[in-house]
MILOGU-370445 format. One record per residue (C-alpha): residue in three letters; x, y, z. Coordinates in steps of 0.05 Angstrom, whole numbers, padded with zeros to 5 digits, always signed. Example, Ala and Ser with C-alpha at 12.3 -4.5 7.8 and 13.67 -1.06 7.14 Angstrom:
! residues 2
ALA+00246-00090+00156;SER+00273-00021+00143;
This chain:
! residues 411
UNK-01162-00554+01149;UNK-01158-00547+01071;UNK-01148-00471+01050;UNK-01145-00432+00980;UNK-01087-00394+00960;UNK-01054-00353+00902;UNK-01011-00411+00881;UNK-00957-00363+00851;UNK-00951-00337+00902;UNK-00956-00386+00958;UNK-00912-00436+00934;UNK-00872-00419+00873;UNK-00850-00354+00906;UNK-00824-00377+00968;UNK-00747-00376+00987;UNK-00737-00430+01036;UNK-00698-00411+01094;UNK-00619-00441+01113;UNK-00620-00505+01152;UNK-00568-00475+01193;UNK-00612-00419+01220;UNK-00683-00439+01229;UNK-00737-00483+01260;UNK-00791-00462+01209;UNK-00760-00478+01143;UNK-00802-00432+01109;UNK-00802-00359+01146;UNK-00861-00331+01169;UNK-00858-00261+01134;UNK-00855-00305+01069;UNK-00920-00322+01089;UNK-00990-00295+01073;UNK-01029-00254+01117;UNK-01088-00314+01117;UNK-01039-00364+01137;UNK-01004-00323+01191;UNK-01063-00312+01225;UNK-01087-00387+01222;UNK-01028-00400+01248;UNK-01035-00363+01311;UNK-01106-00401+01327;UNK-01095-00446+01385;UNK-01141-00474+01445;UNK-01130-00504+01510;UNK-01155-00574+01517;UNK-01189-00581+01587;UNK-01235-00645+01574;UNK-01207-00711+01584;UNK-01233-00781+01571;UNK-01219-00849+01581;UNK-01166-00879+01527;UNK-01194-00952+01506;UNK-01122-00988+01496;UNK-01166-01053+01465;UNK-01146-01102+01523;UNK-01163-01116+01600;UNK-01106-01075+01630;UNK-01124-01013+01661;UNK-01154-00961+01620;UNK-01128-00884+01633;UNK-01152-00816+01612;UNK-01127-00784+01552;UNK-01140-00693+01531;UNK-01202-00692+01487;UNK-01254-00738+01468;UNK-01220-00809+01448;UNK-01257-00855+01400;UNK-01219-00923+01386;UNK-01228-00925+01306;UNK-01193-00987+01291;UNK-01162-01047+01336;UNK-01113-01083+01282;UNK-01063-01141+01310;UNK-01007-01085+01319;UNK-01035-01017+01316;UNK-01090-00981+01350;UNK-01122-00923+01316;UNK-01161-00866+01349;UNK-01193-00803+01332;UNK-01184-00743+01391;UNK-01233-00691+01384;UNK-01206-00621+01414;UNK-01260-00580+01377;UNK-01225-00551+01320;UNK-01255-00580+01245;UNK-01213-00648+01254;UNK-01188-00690+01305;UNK-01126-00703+01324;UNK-01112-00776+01296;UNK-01066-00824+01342;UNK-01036-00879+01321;UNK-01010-00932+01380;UNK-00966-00989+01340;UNK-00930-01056+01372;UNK-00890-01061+01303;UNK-00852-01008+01263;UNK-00800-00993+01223;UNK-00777-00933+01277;UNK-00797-00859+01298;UNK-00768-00826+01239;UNK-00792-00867+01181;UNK-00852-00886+01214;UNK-00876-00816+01228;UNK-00865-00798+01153;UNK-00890-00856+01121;UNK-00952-00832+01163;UNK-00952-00762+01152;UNK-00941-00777+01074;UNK-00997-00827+01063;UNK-01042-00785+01102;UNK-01029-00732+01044;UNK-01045-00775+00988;UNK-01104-00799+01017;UNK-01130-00727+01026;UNK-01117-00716+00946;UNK-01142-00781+00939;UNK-01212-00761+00978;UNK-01220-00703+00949;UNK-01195-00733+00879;UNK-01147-00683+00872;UNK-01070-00687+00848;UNK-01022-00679+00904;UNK-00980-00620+00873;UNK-00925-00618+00930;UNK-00919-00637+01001;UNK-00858-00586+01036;UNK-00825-00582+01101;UNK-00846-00532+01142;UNK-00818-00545+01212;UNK-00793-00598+01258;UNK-00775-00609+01331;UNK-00746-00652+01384;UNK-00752-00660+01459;UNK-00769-00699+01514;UNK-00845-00723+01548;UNK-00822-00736+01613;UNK-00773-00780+01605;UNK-00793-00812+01536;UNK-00760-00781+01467;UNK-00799-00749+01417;UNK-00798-00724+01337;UNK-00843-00674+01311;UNK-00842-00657+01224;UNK-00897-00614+01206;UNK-00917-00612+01123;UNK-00942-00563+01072;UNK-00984-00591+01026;UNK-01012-00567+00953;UNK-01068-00604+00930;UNK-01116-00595+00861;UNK-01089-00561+00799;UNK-01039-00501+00795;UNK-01086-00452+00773;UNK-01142-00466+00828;UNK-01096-00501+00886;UNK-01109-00517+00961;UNK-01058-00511+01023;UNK-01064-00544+01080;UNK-01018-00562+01140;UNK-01006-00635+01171;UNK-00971-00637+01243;UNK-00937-00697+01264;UNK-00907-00716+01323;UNK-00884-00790+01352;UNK-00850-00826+01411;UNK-00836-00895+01439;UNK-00851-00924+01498;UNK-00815-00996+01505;UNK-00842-01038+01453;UNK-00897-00994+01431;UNK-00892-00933+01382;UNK-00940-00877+01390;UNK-00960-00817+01329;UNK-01011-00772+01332;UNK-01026-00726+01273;UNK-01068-00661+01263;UNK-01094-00641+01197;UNK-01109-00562+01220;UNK-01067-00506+01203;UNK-01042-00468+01282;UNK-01065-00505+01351;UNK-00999-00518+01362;UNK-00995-00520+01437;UNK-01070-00552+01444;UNK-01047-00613+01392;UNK-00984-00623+01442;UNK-01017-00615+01499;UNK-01059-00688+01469;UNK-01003-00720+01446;UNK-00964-00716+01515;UNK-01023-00740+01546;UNK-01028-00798+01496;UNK-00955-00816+01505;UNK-00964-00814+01586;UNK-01014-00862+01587;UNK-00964-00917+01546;UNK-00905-00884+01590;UNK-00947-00907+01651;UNK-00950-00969+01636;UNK-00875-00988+01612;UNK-00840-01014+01673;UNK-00762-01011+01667;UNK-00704-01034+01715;UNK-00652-00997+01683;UNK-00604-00964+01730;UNK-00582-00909+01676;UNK-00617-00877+01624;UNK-00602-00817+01579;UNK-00637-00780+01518;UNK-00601-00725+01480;UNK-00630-00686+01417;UNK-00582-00678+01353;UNK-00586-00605+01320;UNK-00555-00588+01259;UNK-00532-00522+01270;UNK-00600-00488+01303;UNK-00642-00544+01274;UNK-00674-00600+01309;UNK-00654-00662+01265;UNK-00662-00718+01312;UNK-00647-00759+01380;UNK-00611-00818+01416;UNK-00633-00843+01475;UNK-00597-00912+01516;UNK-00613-00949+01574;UNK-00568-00993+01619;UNK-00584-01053+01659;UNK-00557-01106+01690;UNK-00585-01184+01682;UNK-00583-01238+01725;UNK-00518-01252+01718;UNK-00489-01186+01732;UNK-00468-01164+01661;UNK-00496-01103+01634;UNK-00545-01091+01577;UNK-00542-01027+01534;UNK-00600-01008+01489;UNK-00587-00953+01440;UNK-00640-00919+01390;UNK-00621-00858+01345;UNK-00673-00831+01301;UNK-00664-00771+01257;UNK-00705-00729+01201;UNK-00661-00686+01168;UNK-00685-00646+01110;UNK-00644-00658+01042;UNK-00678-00596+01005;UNK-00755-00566+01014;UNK-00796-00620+00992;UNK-00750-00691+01013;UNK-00728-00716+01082;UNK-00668-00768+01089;UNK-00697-00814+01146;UNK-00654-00857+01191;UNK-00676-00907+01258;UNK-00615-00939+01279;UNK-00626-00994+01341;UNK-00574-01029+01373;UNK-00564-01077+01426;UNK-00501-01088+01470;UNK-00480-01131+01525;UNK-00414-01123+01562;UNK-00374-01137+01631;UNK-00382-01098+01690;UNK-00308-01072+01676;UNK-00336-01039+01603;UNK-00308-01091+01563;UNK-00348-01117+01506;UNK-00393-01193+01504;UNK-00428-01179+01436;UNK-00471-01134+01405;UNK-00520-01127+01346;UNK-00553-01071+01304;UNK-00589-01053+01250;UNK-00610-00985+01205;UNK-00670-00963+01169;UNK-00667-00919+01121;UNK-00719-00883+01073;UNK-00762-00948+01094;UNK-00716-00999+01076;UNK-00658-01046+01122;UNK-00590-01017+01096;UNK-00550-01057+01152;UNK-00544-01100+01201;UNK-00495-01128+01238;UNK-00474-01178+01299;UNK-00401-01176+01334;UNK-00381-01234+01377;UNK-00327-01271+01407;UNK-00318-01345+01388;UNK-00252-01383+01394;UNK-00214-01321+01423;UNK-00227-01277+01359;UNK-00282-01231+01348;UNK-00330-01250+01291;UNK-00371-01203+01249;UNK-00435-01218+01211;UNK-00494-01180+01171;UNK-00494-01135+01117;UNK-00488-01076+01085;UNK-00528-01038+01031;UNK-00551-01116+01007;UNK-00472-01134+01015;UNK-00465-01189+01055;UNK-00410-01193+01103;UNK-00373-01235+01149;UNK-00303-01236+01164;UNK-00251-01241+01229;UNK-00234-01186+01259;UNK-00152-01174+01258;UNK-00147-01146+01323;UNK-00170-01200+01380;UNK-00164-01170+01446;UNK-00199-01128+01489;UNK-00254-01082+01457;UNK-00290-01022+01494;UNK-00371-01025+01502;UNK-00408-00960+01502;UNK-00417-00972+01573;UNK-00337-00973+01581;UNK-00338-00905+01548;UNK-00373-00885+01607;UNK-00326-00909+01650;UNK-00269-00887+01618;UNK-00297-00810+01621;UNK-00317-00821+01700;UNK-00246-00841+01707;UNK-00203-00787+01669;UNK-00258-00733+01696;UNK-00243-00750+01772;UNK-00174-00769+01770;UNK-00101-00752+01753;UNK-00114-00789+01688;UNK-00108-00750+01626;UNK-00117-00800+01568;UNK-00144-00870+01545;UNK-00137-00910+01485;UNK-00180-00964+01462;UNK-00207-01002+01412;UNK-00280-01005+01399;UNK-00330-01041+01337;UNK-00367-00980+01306;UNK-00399-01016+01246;UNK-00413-00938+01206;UNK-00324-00927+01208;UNK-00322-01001+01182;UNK-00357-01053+01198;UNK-00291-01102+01181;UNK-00238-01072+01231;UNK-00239-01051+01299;UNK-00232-00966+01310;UNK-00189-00941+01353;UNK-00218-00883+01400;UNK-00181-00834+01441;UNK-00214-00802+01512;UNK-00179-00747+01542;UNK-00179-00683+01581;UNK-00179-00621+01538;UNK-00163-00552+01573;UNK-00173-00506+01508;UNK-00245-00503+01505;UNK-00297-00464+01524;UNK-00355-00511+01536;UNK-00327-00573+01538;UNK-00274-00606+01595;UNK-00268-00674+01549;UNK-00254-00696+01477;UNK-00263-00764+01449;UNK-00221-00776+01374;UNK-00244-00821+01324;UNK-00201-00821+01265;UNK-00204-00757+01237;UNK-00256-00739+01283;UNK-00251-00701+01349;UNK-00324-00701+01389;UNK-00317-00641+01449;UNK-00354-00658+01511;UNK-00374-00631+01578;UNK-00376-00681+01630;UNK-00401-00676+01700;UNK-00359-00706+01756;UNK-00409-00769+01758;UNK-00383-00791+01679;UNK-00451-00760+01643;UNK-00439-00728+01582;UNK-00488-00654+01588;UNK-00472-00641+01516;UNK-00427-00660+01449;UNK-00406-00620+01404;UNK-00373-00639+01337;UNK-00352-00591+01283;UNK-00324-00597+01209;UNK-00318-00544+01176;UNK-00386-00510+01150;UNK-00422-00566+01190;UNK-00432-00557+01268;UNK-00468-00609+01304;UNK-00499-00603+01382;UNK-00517-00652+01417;UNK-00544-00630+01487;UNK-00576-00668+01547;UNK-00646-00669+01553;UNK-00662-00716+01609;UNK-00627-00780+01655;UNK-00634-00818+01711;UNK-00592-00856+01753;UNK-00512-00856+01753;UNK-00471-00890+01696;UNK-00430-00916+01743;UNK-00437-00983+01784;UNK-00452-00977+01868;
């Protein structure tokens, strides 16, 4: 939906609100009255239909009315009608560049192209919320966007909601160009993920997700997956992605995916990863051992990089860190030291890391230093981390549980 409004007033007025307190960026008493009460419009979605996914497998039922608009090589394309003035538009792709700069890239070129239409100047496109949480047991992003189309003296506002997910190799975002409907636009998209959820089969024995919050505000997530192959080693796949506002009109987008392998007694095999961010590669990097040294290669920033490391011996896998916590947290064992490949503290040198009991804090039974760093953790008596917590002076970080299965610990 495309509204008028006193563009003085709107948008040149408004004080956005601290990162550190809010999920709206912009407050709602900084709102007008028209936009307030859009804003509390919502529906409940009762009809379903059957999603066409463009192949032979098994079609399932989606909330609303599902038209397949487009069936490309790696992205399908639907319109969802829920009865408001537009549909909810979902987007299911088999290539991306990640949640977080996928879902923007999206949510931006959907703006120009509404200027575009209309052939109208895009006059600014704001922040005006975001979220994170779980769909079952699947990972999601939400950033919704103010936008100011048309000329300063006679402008028009509307509101684009976003949210996205993956399930295995396939990245779903659905979008809704209608100011309010809140719960009836999530209410689609969790039925949209479910039916791609359904159909992703996984033998993983552990699996966590955990949001990231910057002070009160919902930046981003992680979620990992352990398995074990064929051969009894075990296979850790890691993906963090995070939207995190830089001021009211620019977002700093980062998908970071990595892949580990490592012994059943935590110790590292080899491991590779690379970063997105703001739509471009800005690393990537492979560790392995060849020779009885451990060998780096990739790159940084366009830098390209590969060296030795100095140290040669044992190195801890993020499925050792598990380990290492189950241990200290059920035992007479206070501390471990270790040494571990963390390509952001330097991707040239092995980092030492530090687990151990801590007695001094509130919420948190555990600690883990890196560096300079000290990350406070409560850990159950089965080695899962419910919640991090990492602090430095103004900035506070959270990072809570918000779903697992299984043990991280081998029967």
């Amino acid at each position: 939906m495309v509204s008028k409004s006193v563009f003085g007033s709107f948008v040149a007025g408004l004080v956005f609100s601290s990162l550190s307190s809010a999920y709206d960026y912009i407050p709602q008493d900084q709102l007008p009255e028209w936009f307030q009460t859009e804003m509390l419009k919502d529906t409940t979605v009762t009809e379903s239909s059957v999603l066409d996914l463009g192949t032979t497998s098994k079609n399932a039922r989606v909330l609303g009315k599902a038209t397949l608009v487009a069936n490309r090589n790696d992205a399908l394309y639907y319109h969802i009608d829920v009865e408001t003035s537009s549909p909810v538009e979902c987007y299911a792709f088999s290539a991306s560049e990640g949640a977080a700069n996928s879902l923007y890239s999206v949510l931006r070129s959907t703006a120009e192209a509404l200027a575009e239409t209309n052939q109208l100047q895009l006059v600014s496109l704001l922040n005006y919320a975001s979220d994170v949480g779980v769909v079952g047991s699947t990972a999601y992003l939400g950033l919704e966007l103010l936008y100011v189309i048309g000329e300063q003296d006679d402008p028009s506002t509307g509101l684009l909601k976003g949210l996205v997910a993956q399930t295995g190799d396939t990245l779903q975002i659905c979008l809704h160009h209608e100011i309010g409907y809140r719960s009836a636009f999530f209410s689609v998209f969790r039925s949209f993920v479910d039916v791609f959820a359904s159909t992703n089969q996984s033998a993983d024995f552990f699996r966590t997700v955990y949001k990231h919050s910057l002070g009160d505000v919902p930046i981003g997530y992680v979620w990992e997956t352990f398995a074990l192959d064929e051969d009894g080693d075990v296979h850790h796949q890691s993906v963090q992605s995070m939207l995190m506002p830089v001021d009211e009109s620019s977002v700093s987008r980062s998908d970071l995916v990595m892949s580990e392998w490592s012994s059943p007694d935590g110790s590292l095999i080899n491991s590779s990863e690379y970063t997105i961010e703001n739509g471009d590669v800005s690393s990537e990097f492979a560790v392995f051992r060849h020779d009885d040294a451990w060998h780096v290669e990739g790159q940084m920033q366009g830098k390209e990089i590969e060296t030795t490391l100095e140290y040669d011996s044992w190195l801890l896998s993020s499925f050792g860190q598990y380990l290492e916590t189950a241990i200290i947290r059920t035992t007479e064992k206070s501390e471990s030291e270790f040494m571990i490949f963390l390509a952001e503290a330097d991707p040239t040198a092995a980092t030492p890391i530090i687990i151990s009991e801590t007695k001094d804090k509130k919420n948190a039974n555990m600690q883990m230093r890196l560096g300079p760093m000290v990350f406070y953790m409560d850990v159950d008596a089965g080695g899962i981390v419910r919640e991090t917590l990492f602090k430095q002076g103004p900035i506070s970080m959270n990072m809570p549980l918000l779903y697992s299965s299984g043990t991280p610990l081998l029967q």
